[in-house]
Structure formats: structure tokens, C-alpha cells
C-alpha positions as a printed NumPy array, in Angstrom:
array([[ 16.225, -61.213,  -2.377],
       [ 12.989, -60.6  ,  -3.501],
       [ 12.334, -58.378,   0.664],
       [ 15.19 , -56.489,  -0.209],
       [ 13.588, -54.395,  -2.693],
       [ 10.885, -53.828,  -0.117],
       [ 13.369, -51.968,   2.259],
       [ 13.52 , -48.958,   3.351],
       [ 16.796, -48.223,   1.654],
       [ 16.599, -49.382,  -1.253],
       [ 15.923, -46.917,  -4.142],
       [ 16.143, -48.845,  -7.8  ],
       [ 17.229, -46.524,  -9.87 ],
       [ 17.824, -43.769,  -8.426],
       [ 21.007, -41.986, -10.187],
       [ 24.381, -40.941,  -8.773],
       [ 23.716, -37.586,  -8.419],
       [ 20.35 , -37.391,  -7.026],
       [ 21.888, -39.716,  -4.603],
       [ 24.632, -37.526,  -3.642],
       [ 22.301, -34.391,  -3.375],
       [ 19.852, -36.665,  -0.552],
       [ 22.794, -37.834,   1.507],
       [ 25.029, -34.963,   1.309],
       [ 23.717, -33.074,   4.243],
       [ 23.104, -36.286,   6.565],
       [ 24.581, -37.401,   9.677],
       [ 27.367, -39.615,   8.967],
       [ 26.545, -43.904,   8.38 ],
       [ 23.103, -42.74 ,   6.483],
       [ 22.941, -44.785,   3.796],
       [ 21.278, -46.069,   0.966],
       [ 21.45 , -48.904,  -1.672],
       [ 20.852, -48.493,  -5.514],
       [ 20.791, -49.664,  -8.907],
       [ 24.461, -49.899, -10.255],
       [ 24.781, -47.326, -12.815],
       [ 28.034, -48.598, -14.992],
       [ 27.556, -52.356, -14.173],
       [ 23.736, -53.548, -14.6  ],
       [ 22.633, -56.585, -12.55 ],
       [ 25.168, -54.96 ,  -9.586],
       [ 24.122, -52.659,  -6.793],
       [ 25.827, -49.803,  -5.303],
       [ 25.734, -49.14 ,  -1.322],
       [ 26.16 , -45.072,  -0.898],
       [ 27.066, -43.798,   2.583],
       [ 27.131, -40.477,   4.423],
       [ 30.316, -39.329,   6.092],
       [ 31.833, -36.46 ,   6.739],
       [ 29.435, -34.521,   4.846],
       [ 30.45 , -36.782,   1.51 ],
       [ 29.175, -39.784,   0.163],
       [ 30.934, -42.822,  -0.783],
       [ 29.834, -44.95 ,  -3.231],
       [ 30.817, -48.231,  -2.908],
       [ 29.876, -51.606,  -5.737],
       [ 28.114, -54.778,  -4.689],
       [ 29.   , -57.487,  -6.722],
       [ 26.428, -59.811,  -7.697],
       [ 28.945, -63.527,  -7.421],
       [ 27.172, -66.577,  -7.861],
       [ 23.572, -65.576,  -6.114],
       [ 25.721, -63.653,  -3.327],
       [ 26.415, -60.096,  -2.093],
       [ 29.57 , -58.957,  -1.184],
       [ 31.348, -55.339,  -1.257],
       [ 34.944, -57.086,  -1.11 ],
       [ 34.629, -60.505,  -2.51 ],
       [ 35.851, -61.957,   0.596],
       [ 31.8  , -61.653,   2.782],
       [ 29.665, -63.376,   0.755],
       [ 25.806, -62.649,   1.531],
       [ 22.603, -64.687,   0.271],
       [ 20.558, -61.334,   0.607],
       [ 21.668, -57.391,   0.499],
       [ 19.091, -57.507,   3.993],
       [ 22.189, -60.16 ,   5.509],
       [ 24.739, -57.551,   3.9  ],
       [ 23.05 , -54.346,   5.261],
       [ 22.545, -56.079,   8.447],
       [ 26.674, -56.978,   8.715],
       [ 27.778, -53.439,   7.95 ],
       [ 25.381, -52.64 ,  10.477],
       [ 27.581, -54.148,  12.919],
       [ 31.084, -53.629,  11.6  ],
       [ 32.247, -50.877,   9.137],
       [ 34.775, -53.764,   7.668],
       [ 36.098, -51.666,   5.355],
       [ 33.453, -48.836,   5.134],
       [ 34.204, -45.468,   5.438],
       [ 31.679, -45.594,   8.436],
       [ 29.315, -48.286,  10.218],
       [ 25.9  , -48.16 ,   8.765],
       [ 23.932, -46.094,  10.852],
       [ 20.324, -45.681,   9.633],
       [ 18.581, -45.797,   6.037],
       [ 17.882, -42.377,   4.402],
       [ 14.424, -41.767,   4.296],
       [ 13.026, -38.97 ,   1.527],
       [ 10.961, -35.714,   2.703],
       [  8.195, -37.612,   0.923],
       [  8.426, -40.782,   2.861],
       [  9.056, -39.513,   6.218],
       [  5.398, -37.841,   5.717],
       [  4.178, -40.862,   5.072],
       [  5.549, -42.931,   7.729],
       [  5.273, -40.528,  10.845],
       [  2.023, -39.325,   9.85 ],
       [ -0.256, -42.015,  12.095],
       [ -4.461, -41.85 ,  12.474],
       [ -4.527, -42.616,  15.891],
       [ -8.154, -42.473,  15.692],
       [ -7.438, -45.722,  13.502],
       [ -5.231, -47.486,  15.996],
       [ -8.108, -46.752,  18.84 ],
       [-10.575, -48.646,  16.623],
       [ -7.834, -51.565,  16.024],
       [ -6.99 , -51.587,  19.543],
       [-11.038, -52.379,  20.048],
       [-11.294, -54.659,  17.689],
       [ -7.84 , -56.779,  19.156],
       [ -9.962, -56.751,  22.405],
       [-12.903, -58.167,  21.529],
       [-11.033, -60.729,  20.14 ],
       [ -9.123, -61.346,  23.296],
       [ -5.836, -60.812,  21.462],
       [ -4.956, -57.341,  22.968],
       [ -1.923, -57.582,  25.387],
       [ -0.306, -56.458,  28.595],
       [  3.054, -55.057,  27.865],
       [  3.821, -55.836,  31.607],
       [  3.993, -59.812,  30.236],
       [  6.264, -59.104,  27.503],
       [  9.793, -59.856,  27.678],
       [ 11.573, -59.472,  24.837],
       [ 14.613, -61.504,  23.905],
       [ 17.486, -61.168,  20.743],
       [ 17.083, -60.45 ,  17.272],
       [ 16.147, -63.717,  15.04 ],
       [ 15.067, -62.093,  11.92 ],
       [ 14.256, -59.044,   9.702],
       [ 10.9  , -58.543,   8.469],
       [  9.926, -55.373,   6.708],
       [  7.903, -53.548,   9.568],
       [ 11.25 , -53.983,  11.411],
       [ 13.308, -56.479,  13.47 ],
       [ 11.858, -59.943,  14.775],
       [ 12.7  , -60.439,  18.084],
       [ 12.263, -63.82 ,  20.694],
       [ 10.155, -63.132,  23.358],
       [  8.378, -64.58 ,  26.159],
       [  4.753, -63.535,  27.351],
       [  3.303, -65.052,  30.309],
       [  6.497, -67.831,  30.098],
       [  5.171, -68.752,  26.405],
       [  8.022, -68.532,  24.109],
       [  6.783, -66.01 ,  21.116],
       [  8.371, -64.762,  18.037],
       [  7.576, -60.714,  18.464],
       [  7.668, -57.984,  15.098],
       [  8.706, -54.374,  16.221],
       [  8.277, -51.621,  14.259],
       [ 10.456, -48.977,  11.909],
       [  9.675, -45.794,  10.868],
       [  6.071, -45.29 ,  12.15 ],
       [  4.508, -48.168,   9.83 ],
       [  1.912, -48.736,  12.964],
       [ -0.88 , -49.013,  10.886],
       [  0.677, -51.593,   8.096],
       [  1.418, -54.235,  10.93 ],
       [ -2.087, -53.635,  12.455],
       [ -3.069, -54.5  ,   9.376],
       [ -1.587, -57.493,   9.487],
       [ -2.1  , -58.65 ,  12.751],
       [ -5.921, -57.677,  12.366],
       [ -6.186, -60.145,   8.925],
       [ -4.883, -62.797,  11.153],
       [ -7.791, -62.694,  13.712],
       [ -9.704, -65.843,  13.403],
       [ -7.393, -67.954,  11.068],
       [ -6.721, -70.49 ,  12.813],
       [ -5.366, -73.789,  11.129],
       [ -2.6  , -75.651,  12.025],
       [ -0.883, -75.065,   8.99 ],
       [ -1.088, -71.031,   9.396],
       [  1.818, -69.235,  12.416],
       [ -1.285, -68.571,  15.06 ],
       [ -1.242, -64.718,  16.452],
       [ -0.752, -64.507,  20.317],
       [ -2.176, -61.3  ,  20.102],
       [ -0.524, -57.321,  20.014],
       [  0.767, -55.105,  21.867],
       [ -0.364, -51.58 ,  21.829],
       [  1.37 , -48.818,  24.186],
       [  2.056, -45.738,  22.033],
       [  2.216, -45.707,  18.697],
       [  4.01 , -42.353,  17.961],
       [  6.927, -43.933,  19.8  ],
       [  6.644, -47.366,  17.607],
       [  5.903, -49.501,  20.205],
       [  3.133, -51.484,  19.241],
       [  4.47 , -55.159,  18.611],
       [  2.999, -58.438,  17.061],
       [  3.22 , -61.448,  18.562],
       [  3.056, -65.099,  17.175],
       [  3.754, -68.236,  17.873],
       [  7.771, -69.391,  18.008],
       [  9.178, -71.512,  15.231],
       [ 12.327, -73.099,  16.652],
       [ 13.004, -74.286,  13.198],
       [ 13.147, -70.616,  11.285],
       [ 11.866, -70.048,   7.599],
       [ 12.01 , -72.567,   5.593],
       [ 14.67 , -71.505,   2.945],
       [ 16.761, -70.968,   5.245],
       [ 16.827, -74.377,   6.687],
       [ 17.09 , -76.062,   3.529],
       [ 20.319, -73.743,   2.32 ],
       [ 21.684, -75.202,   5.353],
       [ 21.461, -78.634,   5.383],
       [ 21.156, -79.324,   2.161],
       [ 20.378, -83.155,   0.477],
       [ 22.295, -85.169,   2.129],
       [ 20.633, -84.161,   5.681],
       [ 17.066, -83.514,   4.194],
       [ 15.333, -86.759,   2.597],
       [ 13.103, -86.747,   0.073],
       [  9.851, -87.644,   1.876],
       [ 10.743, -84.389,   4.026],
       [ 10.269, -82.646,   0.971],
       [  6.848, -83.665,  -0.506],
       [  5.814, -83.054,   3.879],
       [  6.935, -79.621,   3.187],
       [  4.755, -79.151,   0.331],
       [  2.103, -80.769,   1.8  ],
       [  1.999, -78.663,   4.834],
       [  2.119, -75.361,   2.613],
       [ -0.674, -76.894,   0.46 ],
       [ -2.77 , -77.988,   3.451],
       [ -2.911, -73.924,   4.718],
       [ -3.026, -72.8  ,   1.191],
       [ -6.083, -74.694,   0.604],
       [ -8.025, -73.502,   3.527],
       [ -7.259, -69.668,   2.82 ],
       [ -8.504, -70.822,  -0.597],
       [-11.822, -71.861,   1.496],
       [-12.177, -68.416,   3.382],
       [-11.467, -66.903,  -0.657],
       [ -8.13 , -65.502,   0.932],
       [ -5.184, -64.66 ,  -1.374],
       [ -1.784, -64.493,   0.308],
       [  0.151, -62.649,  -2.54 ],
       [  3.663, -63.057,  -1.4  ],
       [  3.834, -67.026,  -0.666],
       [  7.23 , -68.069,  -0.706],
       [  9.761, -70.255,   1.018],
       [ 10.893, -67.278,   3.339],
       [  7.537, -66.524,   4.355],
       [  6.95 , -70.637,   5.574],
       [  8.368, -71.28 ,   9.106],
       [  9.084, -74.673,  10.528],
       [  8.021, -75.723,  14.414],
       [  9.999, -78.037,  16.427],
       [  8.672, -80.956,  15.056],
       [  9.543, -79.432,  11.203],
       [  6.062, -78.946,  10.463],
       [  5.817, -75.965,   7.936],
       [  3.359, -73.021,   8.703],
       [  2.635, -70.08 ,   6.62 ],
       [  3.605, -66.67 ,   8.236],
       [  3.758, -62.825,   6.883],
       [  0.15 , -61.976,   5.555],
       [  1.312, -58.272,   5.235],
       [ -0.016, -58.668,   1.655],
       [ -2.826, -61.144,   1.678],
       [ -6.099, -60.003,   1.195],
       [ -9.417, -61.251,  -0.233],
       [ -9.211, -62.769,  -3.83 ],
       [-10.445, -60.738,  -7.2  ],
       [ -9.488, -56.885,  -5.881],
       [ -6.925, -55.194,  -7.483],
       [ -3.939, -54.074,  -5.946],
       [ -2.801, -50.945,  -5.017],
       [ -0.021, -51.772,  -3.582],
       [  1.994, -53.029,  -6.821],
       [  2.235, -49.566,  -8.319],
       [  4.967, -49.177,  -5.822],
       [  6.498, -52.215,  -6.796],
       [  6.469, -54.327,  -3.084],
       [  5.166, -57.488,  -4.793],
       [  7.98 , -60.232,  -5.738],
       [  8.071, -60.701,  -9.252],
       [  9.719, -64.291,  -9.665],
       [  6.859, -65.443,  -7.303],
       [  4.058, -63.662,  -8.894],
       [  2.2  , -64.912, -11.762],
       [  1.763, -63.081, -15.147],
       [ -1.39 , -61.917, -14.398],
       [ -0.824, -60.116, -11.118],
       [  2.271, -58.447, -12.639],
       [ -0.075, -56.835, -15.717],
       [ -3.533, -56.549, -14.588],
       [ -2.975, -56.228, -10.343],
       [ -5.161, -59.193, -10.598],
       [ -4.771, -61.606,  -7.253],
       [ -6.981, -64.702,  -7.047],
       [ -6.128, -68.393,  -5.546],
       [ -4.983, -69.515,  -8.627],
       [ -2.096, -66.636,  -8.662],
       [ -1.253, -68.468,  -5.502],
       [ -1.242, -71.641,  -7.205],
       [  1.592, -70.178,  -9.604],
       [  3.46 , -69.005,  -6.277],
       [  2.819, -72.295,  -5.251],
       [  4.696, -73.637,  -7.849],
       [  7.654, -71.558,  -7.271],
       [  8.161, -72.541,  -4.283],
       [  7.894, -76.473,  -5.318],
       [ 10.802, -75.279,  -7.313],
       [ 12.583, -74.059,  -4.168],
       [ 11.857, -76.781,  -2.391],
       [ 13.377, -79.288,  -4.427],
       [ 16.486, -76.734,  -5.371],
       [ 17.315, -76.843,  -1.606],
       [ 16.705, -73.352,  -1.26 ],
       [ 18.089, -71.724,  -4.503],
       [ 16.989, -68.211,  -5.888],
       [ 14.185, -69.099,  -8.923],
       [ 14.718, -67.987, -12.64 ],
       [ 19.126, -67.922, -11.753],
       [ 20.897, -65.626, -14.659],
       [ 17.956, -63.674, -15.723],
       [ 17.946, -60.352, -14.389],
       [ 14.243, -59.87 , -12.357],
       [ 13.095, -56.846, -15.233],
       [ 13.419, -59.459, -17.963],
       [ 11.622, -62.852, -16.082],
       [  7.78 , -61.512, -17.006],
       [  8.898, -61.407, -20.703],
       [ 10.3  , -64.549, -20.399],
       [  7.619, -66.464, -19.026],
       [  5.125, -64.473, -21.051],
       [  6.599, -65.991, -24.099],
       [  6.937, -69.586, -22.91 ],
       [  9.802, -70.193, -20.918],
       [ 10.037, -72.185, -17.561],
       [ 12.125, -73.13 , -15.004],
       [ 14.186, -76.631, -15.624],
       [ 13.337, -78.685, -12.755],
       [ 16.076, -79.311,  -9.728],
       [ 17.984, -82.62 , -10.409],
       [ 16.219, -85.133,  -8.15 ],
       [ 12.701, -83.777,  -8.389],
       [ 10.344, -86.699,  -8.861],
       [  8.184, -86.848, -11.803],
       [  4.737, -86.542,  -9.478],
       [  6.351, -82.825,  -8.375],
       [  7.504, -82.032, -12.031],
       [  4.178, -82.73 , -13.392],
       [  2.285, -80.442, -10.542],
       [  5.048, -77.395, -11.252],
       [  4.133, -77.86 , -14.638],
       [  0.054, -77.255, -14.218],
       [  1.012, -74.568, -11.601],
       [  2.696, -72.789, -14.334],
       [  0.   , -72.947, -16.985],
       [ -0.336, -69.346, -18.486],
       [ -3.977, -69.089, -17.892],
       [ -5.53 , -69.485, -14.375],
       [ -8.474, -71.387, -15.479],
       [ -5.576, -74.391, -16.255],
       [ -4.097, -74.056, -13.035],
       [ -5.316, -76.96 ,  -9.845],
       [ -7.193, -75.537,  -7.036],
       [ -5.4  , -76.33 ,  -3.718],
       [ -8.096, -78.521,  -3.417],
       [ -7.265, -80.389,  -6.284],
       [ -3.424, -79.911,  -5.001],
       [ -3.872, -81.508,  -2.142],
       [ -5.474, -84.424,  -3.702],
       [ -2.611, -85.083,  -5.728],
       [  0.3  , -84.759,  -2.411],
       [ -1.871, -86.452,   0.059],
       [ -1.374, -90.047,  -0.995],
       [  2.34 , -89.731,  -0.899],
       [  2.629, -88.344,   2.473],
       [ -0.161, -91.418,   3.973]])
């Protein structure tokens, strides 16, 4: 849920009428989602047609999504991406996202100066691609940049981000952090595609994971088809690449089970490094509010503060996840009021099963100040002789 508030139309708070002024005038299935104005924790979809808007509730039921209480949705992303395909109901399919005046400067304004010197830079490091080896295959995912297709380049099967909206230089940005990581706990880069960027198509490419993310896969299969020494592999595998970003003083800032991907063989990798960045700067980014707050630890919410060991509380998290089989953290407390919360002492019960070694390491993950928290160092020392 957390991405959602990341996309491109989704506008918080934004009231009724401001919404009906920006949509008014658009061609019909522009749309955007907001902040439910009469019923707080809900969302309301608003969509252009027939130069009205119709505002329509999303009902938050049980950690789903649905406009009809009939589709039931894990994420407003799976919701969006349904009404995308079928107006079911709508007064119109959902066409495209409304983008502000403001916004639409921003995205379509590219330095293509910049993108030479990236383009240079991918070359040197060998990782700059034909497009005449590229075949691209069907949509497996959503990532923010845009969709996430299957590919194949040179018969290799890849995973392949596209671009929305002109954001060439964010997933440059990604794609040029990724040079020289290589561990077999990080999703390796194949390399990028670069043809012409005012057109989007510039395109990342990374290794396949048959498997998908990892939340995902355990939502679907739940405990009866996932054992428990699965589980601690899991967190050893996130721990293993965790700790050697923690060697290269790396940050990843958004680690979460969505952003781990499983291979054929269900070993987990760490993907999406749209946010990482090298540990101690402040971020600018988190003005705009793109970080996810029931990941993020206490100190990167007030101060913009990133380090390992705000990692290490992500970590956590997703220990929690793990062992939850995939369920949303902090359930029944609305994402404005989960800082508070934690500030003043509360955690997380644990998921029934977890075993007391996992408890205990959730536990120092969560300690309030980062000199308490373990080093994925010092986590790894702890999971390692349970997965020997």
C-alpha cells in the first residue's frame, strides 16, 4: 500500500472541489484518487467524463480495496490497474492519471545533456544496450517509473522497467547506483536501454525472478504450503545483501517485502534501489512524502536521517511480514498516527508462530535509538546458525 501513495494519481488530501476544478476540463477516464473527505481512513477515486467528474468511495474492508464490495484489492495500484481494464461499473474505463501544470513541468522537462553523460558512464561499464536485442514480453508488475514488463535480450529471459511521464532521469538514477553491486543476494542489472528519451524509451533491465516479490508469494500460499525453515531462509537471504550494502555504507531506504524478489530456486534478492543512497545524508526526497512510513524508522521520519541502522528497523518490519505471511504492518492504525505510536512505546505483537529467536531480533530491530539496534553484521550472526 505503502507504492500507492507514490503514484502518480494519488493526491492525499486534496479537497472535493479543487478536484473537480483539475478534472473538469479533461478528456474523459482522467482520473485521480484522494483522501476521503466524509469518511477518514477511505479513499475516493474521481473520474473525468463528459466534462463532469464522478466521485466515487473506496472502502477500506479488512486490508482491501474495493469500489463495490464485491472486487476486493490488496493495493489501490491492483484496483487502479482493474478499472484500467474494465469500467465495471464506472462511469468510464480509467484512461490516464491527471497530472498538475506543476508536475507535467517537472516530468517532461529532461537534461539531455545528463542522459548523454549516463549513457557514457552505462558504456564504460559495458551495461549499455542494443535495442535491436530487446524483445519485450507482457506486463508482470507495476513499479513507480512505470510498468514491468518480461523480456528477452540476446535469448536471456529479463525482467525490463519502462517509463511514465518523462521520469528518464529518476530510473537512470537507479540503474546507475546499481553499477558494480554485485552479490548474489542483490537482482543483478543486465544493463539499459537508451534510444530517445523525450519519447520514454529508455528501459532497465535486470535479471528475471520467476518467483515474483516476495509478499506476494507468501499472501498466496500461505502456512500450510510455506514451512518454517523457508522463513528464517528468507530472512537470511535479505540479511545476507543487507549486510554487504552495509559494507559499501549503502542505505536502501525503502526495504520491504515488495521490494525482495524470489529466483527459481526461491532464493530472495533485493530489487528497487530507486531510493537507496549512501548512509548519513539527509533526504530530500521525504519532503514530498515518497518514503513508506510503517517501514521507516523514527528517525528518518523526523530528522531525514538514513543510516544502516534505519535499515535495521526496516529490517525488522519486514521479519514481521515474513512471519505474518504477507500481512500489512501496524493493521487498524491509520498510517498519520503509527510515528506517534511508536514514538511513545508501542510495537507490533508478533505473528502467531514466530519463534522466540525471530521475536527477540524484531525486538532489538525496534529499539528507539540506533546505537541499540544490531548491525547486519551482527544480524547475520544471529540467522546463520539456523539456516547451517
Amino acid at each position: 500500500m505503502e507504492a500507492d501513495f507514490h503514484a502518480p494519481w494519488f493526491y492525499g488530501s486534496l479537497s472535493r472541489e479543487k478536484t473537480e476544478k483539475c478534472l473538469q476540463s479533461c478528456a474523459d477516464g482522467t482520473f485521480l484518487i484522494r483522501n476521503s473527505t466524509n469518511y477518514p481512513g477511505d479513499f475516493t477515486l474521481c473520474v473525468a467524463c463528459n466534462l463532469r467528474v464522478e466521485h466515487y468511495r473506496i472502502y477500506l474492508v479488512n486490508d482491501h480495496f474495493t469500489c463495490d464490495k464485491e472486487e476486493l484489492f490488496d493495493t489501490l495500484t491492483q484496483l487502479v490497474s482493474h478499472y484500467k481494464r474494465d469500467a465495471d461499473g464506472l462511469c468510464h474505463r480509467l484512461v490516464c492519471p491527471y497530472i498538475s501544470e506543476e508536475c507535467q513541468r517537472q516530468r517532461t522537462h529532461i537534461d539531455l545533456a545528463l542522459v548523454e553523460e549516463r549513457k557514457k558512464e552505462f558504456e564504460q561499464a559495458a551495461l549499455l544496450l542494443s535495442v535491436d536485442h530487446l524483445r519485450l514480453g507482457t506486463v508482470i508488475g507495476h513499479g513507480e517509473f512505470g510498468d514491468v514488463l518480461s523480456g528477452t535480450y540476446r535469448g536471456r529471459k529479463v525482467a525490463v522497467k519502462t517509463l511514465k511521464n518523462g521520469m528518464v532521469q529518476d530510473l537512470l538514477a537507479e540503474a546507475r547506483f546499481m553499477i558494480g553491486l554485485h552479490h548474489e543476494k542483490l537482482v543483478f542489472l543486465v544493463g539499459v536501454v537508451i534510444e530517445d528519451p523525450r519519447e520514454s524509451e529508455v528501459y532497465m533491465l535486470t535479471e528475471f525472478m520467476a518467483n515474483g516479490n516476495l509478499v506476494d508469494f507468501l499472501r498466496s500460499r500461505g502456512r500450510h504450503h510455506v514451512d518454517r525453515p523457508r522463513l528464517v531462509q528468507f530472512a537470511q537471504d535479505v540479511a545476507e545483501g543487507m549486510a554487504f550494502l552495509e559494507s559499501r555504507n549503502f542505505v536502501h531506504r525503502d526495504l520491504a517485502a515488495r521490494n525482495v524478489l524470489l529466483d527459481d530456486r526461491l532464493v530472495a534478492k533485493i530489487g528497487d534501489f530507486g531510493l537507496a543512497q549512501l548512509a548519513n545524508q539527509p533526504s530530500k526526497e521525504s519532503a514530498k512524502g515518497k518514503f513508506p512510513i510503517k517501514w521507516s524508522a523514527p528517525e528518518a521520519l523526523r530528522q531525514n536521517l538514513f543510516t544502516n541502522k534505519s535499515d535495521v528497523w526496516s529490517f525488522g518490519i519486514l521479519l514481521w511480514e515474513v512471519y505474518s505471511f504477507g500481512r500489512v504492518p501496524y493493521p487498524r492504525i491509520p498510517i498519520q498516527d503509527v510515528l506517534r505510536h511508536v514514538e511513545k512505546g508501542y510495537r507490533m505483537d508478533p505473528p502467531e508462530g514466530t519463534p522466540p529467536l525471530i521475536l527477540s531480533l524484531m525486538d532489538d530491530c525496534w529499539q528507539l535509538s540506533p546505537a541499540s539496534r544490531p548491525s547486519f553484521a551482527e544480524i547475520l550472526d544471529i540467522l546463520c546458525p539456523r539456516t547451517r
